[in-house]
N, C-alpha and C positions, 0 to 999 in steps of 0.2 A: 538568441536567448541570452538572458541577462543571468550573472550570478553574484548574488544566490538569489534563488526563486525561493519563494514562499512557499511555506506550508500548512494547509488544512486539512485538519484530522477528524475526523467524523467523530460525535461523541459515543458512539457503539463501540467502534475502533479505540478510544482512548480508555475506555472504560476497562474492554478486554486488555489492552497493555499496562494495565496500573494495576490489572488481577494477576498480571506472570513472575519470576521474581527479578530482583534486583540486580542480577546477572543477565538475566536473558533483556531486561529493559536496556540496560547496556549497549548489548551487542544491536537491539532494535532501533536505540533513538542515535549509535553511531553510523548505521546505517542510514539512515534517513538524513541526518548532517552530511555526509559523502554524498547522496544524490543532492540534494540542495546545492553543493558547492559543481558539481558535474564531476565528482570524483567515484565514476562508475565500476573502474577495474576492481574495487576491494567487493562491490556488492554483488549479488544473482538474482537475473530478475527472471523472467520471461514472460512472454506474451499468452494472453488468455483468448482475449475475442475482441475484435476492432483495436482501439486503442487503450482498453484494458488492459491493465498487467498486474502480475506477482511477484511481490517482493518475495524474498524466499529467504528464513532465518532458521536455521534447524528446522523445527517440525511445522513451524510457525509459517502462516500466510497472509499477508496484507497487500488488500485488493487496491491500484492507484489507477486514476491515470491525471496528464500532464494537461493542462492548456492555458498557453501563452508561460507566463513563468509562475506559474501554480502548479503545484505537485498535492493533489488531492488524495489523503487518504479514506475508500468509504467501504471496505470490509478487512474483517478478518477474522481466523479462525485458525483450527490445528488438526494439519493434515492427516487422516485416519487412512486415506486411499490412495492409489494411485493418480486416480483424475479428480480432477477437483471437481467438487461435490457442484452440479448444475443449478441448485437453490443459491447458493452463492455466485455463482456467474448471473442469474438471473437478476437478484437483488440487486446486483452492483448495475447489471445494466440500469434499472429503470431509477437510479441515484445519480447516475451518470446523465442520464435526460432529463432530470429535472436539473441538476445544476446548471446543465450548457445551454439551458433557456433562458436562462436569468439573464 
């Protein structure tokens, strides 16, 4: 894998990060520069389901996943629970099968 990989941000996703403020977008699009260059140690990510994952920024969640050197962003939201809310795992799956068909 090549760096930096690309990024695509789903417009749901861009929408809700242009709604947060100027501090927390901050700390989100440094984030996502770190994973773009493969500079993982500063981020927190984990695993959801298959190759689904969570970005994790305070309270903040942003659903990715990777393929070839694309780093897809297509949910997000703010964590109210413990587990993440299954309407959002769901969502992200069936965005996740339409893009890897393309």
């Amino acid at each position: 894998m090549g760096y930096p990989l690309k990024v695509i941000v789903l417009n749901e996703v861009e929408i809700f990060r242009k709604s947060l403020s100027e501090k927390d977008k901050s700390k989100i699009n440094a984030s996502i520069i770190a994973m773009r260059f493969g500079e993982h140690e500063s981020i927190y990510t984990k695993p959801l389901k298959g190759t689904l994952r969570e970005l994790i920024i305070k309270r903040f969640r942003f659903i990715f996943f990777k393929d070839k050197d694309i780093i897809y962003f297509i949910g997000a939201f703010i964590k109210k629970t413990n587990k993440t809310p299954r309407k959002e795992i769901e969502n992200a799956e069936k965005i996740y099968k339409i893009i890897t068909k393309i």
